[in-house]
C-alpha positions as CSV (number, residue, x, y, z in Angstrom):
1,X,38.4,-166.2,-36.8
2,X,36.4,-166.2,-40.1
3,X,35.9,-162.8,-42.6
4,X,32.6,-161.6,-43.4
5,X,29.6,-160.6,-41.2
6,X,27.4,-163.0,-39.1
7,X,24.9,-162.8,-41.7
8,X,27.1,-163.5,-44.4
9,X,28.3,-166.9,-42.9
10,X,25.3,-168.0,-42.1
11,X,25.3,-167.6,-38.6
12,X,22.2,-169.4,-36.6
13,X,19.6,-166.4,-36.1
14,X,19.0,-166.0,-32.3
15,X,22.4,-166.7,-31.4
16,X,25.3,-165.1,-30.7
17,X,25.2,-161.2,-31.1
18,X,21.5,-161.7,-32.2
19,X,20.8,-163.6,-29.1
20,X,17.3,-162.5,-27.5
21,X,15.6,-164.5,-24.5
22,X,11.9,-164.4,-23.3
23,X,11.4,-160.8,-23.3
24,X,12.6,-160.0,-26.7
25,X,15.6,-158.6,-25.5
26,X,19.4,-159.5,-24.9
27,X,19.2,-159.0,-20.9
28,X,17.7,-162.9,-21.0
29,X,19.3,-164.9,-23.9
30,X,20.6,-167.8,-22.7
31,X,24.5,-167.2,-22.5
32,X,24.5,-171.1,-24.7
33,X,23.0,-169.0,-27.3
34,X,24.8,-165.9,-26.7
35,X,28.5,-167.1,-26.5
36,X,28.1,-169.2,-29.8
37,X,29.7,-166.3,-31.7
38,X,30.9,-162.5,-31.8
39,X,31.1,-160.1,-34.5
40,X,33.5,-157.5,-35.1
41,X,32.7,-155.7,-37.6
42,X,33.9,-151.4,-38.7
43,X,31.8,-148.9,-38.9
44,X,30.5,-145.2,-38.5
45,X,29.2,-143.9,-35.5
46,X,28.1,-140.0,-36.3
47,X,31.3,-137.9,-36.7
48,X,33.6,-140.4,-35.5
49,X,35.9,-142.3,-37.1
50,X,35.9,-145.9,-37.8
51,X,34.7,-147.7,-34.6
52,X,34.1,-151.7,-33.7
53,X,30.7,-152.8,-33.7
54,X,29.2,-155.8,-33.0
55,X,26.6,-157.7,-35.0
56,X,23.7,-156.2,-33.5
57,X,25.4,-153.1,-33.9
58,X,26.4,-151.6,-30.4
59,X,29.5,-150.1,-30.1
60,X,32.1,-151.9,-28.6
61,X,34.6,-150.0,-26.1
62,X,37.8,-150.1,-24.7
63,X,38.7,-149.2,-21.4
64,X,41.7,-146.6,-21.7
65,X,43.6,-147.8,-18.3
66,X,44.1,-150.9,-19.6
67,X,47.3,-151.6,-21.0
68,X,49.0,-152.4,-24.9
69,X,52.4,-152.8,-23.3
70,X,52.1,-155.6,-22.5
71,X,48.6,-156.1,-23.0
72,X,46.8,-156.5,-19.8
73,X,43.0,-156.1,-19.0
74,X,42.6,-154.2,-15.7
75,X,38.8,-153.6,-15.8
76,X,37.5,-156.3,-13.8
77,X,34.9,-156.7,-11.0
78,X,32.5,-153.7,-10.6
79,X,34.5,-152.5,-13.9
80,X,33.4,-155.2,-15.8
81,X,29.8,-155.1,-14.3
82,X,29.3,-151.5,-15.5
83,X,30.9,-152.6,-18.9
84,X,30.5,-155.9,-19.2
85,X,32.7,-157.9,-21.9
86,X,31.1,-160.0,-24.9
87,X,32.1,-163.0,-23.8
88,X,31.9,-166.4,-26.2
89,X,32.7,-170.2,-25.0
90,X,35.6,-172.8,-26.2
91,X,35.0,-173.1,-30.4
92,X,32.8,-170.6,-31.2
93,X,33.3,-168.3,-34.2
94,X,34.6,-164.7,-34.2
95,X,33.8,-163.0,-37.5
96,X,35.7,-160.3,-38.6
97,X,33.9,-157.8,-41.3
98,X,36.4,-154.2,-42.0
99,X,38.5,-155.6,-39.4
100,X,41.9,-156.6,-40.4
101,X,43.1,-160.6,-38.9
102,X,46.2,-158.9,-38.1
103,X,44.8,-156.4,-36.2
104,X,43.1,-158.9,-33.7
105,X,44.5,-160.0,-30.8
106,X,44.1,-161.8,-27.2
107,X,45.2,-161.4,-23.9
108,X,44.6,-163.6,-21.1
109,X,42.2,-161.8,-18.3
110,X,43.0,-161.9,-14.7
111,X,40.4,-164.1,-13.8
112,X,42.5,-166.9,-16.6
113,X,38.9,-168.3,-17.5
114,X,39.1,-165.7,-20.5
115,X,41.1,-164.0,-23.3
116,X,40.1,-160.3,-24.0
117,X,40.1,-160.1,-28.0
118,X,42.2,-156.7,-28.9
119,X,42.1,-154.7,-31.6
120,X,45.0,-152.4,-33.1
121,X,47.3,-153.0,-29.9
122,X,43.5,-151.4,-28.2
123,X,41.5,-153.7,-26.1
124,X,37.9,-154.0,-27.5
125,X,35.2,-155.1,-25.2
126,X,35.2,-158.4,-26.7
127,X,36.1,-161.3,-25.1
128,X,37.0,-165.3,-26.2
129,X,37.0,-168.4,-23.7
130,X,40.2,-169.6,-22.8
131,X,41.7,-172.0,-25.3
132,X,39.9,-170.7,-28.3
């Protein structure tokens, strides 16, 4: 996991978080480009508080039956079709911008071909390839 923003590290444009395919649009990046990197970064969203976004901005989620003790993801299947996880491979970056290090974690998913990044003892929709 690095500090700073996407941007701010240089990250290759069209990857990652920024990560567009044919039509312009995220729906068909290639997930090689895709999964090179995620961004976690704080910010506002109207008269909330501090929320996770990613580097394109969206607002990353938790699901609130999963559990913080222990950690355990339990939206899987259909769950994680209707909110699908941002999902990197083996040795990409994270980059962490507002986010405390020590308030990022991972949990290994059901599945055990991926670790859900957490946040605060929260799950964020975030996700890291086994191993990383």
């Amino acid at each position: 996991m690095l500090s700073g923003t996407a941007k701010s590290n240089n990250a290759q444009e069209r990857t990652g978080d920024w990560a567009t395919g044919s039509d312009g649009t995220p729906n068909t990046a290639s997930k090689n480009d895709a999964r090179k990197w995620v961004e976690l970064r704080a910010s506002k969203a109207g008269a909330l508080n501090l929320v996770v976004v990613n580097g394109a901005g969206l607002t990353l989620y938790r699901f609130d039956k999963d559990d913080a003790e222990p950690s355990k993801s339990v939206c899987n299947g259909d769950c994680a079709v209707t909110w699908p996880p941002v999902t990197v491979e083996r040795g990409t970056k994270v980059f962490l911008a507002g986010v405390k290090r020590s308030a990022v974690g991972v949990v290994k998913r059901d599945d055990g071909s991926r670790i859900s990044v957490t946040t605060a003892r929260r799950r964020a929709s975030a996700e890291v390839a086994a191993g990383t």
